[in-house]
DRENVEXZA-316868 format. One record per residue (C-alpha): residue number from 1; residue in three letters; x, y, z. Coordinates in nm, 3 decimals. Each point is the difference from the previous one (the first is absolute). Example, Ala and Ser with C-alpha at 12.3 -4.5 7.8 and 13.67 -1.06 7.14 Angstrom:
# DRENVEXZA-316868
   pos   code         x         y         z
     1    ALA     1.230    -0.450     0.780
     2    SER     0.137     0.344    -0.066
END
This chain:
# DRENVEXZA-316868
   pos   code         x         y         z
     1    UNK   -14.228    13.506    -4.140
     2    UNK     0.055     0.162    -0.352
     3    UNK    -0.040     0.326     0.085
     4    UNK     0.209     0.002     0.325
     5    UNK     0.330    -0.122    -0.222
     6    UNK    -0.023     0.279    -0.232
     7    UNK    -0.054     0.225     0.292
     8    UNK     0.301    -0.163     0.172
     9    UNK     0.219     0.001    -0.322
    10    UNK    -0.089     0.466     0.007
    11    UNK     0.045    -0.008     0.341
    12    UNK     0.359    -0.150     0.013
    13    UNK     0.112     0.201    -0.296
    14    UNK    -0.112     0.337     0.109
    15    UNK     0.214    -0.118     0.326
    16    UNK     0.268    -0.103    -0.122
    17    UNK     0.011     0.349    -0.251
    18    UNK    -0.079     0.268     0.306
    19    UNK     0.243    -0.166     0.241
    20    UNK     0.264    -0.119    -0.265
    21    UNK     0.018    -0.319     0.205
    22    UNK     0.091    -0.345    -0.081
    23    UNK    -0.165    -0.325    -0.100
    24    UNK     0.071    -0.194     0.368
    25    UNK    -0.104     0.322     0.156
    26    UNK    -0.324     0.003    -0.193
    27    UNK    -0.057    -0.306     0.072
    28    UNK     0.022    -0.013     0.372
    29    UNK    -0.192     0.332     0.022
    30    UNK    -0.284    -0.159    -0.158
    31    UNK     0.052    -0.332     0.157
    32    UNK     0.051    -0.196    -0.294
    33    UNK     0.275    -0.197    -0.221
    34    UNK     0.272     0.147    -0.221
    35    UNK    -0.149    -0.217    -0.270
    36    UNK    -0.324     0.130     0.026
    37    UNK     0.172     0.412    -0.024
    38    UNK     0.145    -0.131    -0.264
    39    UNK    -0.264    -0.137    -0.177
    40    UNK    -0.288     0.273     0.074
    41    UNK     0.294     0.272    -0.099
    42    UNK     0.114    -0.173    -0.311
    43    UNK    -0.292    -0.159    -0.152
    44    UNK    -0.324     0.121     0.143
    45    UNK     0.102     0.358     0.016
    46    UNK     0.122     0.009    -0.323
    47    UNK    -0.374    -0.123    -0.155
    48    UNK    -0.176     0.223     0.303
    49    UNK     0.206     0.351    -0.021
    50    UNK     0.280     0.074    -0.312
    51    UNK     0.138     0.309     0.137
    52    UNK     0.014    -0.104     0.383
    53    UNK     0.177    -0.315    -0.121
    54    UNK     0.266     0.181    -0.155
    55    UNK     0.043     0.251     0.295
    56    UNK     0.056    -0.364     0.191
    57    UNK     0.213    -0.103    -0.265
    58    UNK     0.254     0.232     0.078
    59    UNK     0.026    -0.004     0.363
    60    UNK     0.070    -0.358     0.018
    61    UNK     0.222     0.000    -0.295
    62    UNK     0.207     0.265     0.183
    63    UNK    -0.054    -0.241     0.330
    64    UNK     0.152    -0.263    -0.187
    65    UNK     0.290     0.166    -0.139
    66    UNK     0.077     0.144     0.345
    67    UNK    -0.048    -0.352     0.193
    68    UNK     0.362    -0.105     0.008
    69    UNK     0.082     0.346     0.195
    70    UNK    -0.241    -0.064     0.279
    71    UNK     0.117    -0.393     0.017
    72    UNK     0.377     0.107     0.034
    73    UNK    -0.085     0.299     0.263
    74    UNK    -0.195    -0.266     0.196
    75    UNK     0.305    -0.237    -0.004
    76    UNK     0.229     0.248     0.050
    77    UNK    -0.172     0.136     0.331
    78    UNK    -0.091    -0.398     0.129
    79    UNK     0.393    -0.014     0.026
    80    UNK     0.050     0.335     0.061
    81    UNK    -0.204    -0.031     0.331
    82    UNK     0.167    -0.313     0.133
END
């Protein structure tokens, strides 16, 4: 079981880099929780791989800082469509 988590934690953050993606879409695309992302990305990953974990870093710092856009362009087309 130890070596498939580290795997896991690599796996998700090379994902996450190439397709610039988010944690809940990382999660669902490999069929597991947000916590877990989370914890592979931030705490594994950072032990496992430095440099990938900064790359990772990044994208979901940017993610986060763009997260109220996409929340107010879903609202604004759930009433836009009614």
């Amino acid at each position: 079981m130890k070596g498939i988590v580290e795997e896991r934690a690599v796996d998700l953050g090379e994902y996450i880099v190439k397709n610039n993606t988010t944690v809940r879409a990382a999660a669902k695309k490999f069929g597991i929780s947000k916590s877990t992302v989370h914890m592979d990305v931030s705490q594994r990953l950072k032990r496992l791989n430095p440099p990938l974990y900064t790359e990772v870093r990044k994208v979901l710092d940017t993610n986060k800082a763009q997260r109220h856009i996409r929340g107010g362009l879903a609202t604004r087309e759930k009433y836009k469509n009614m």
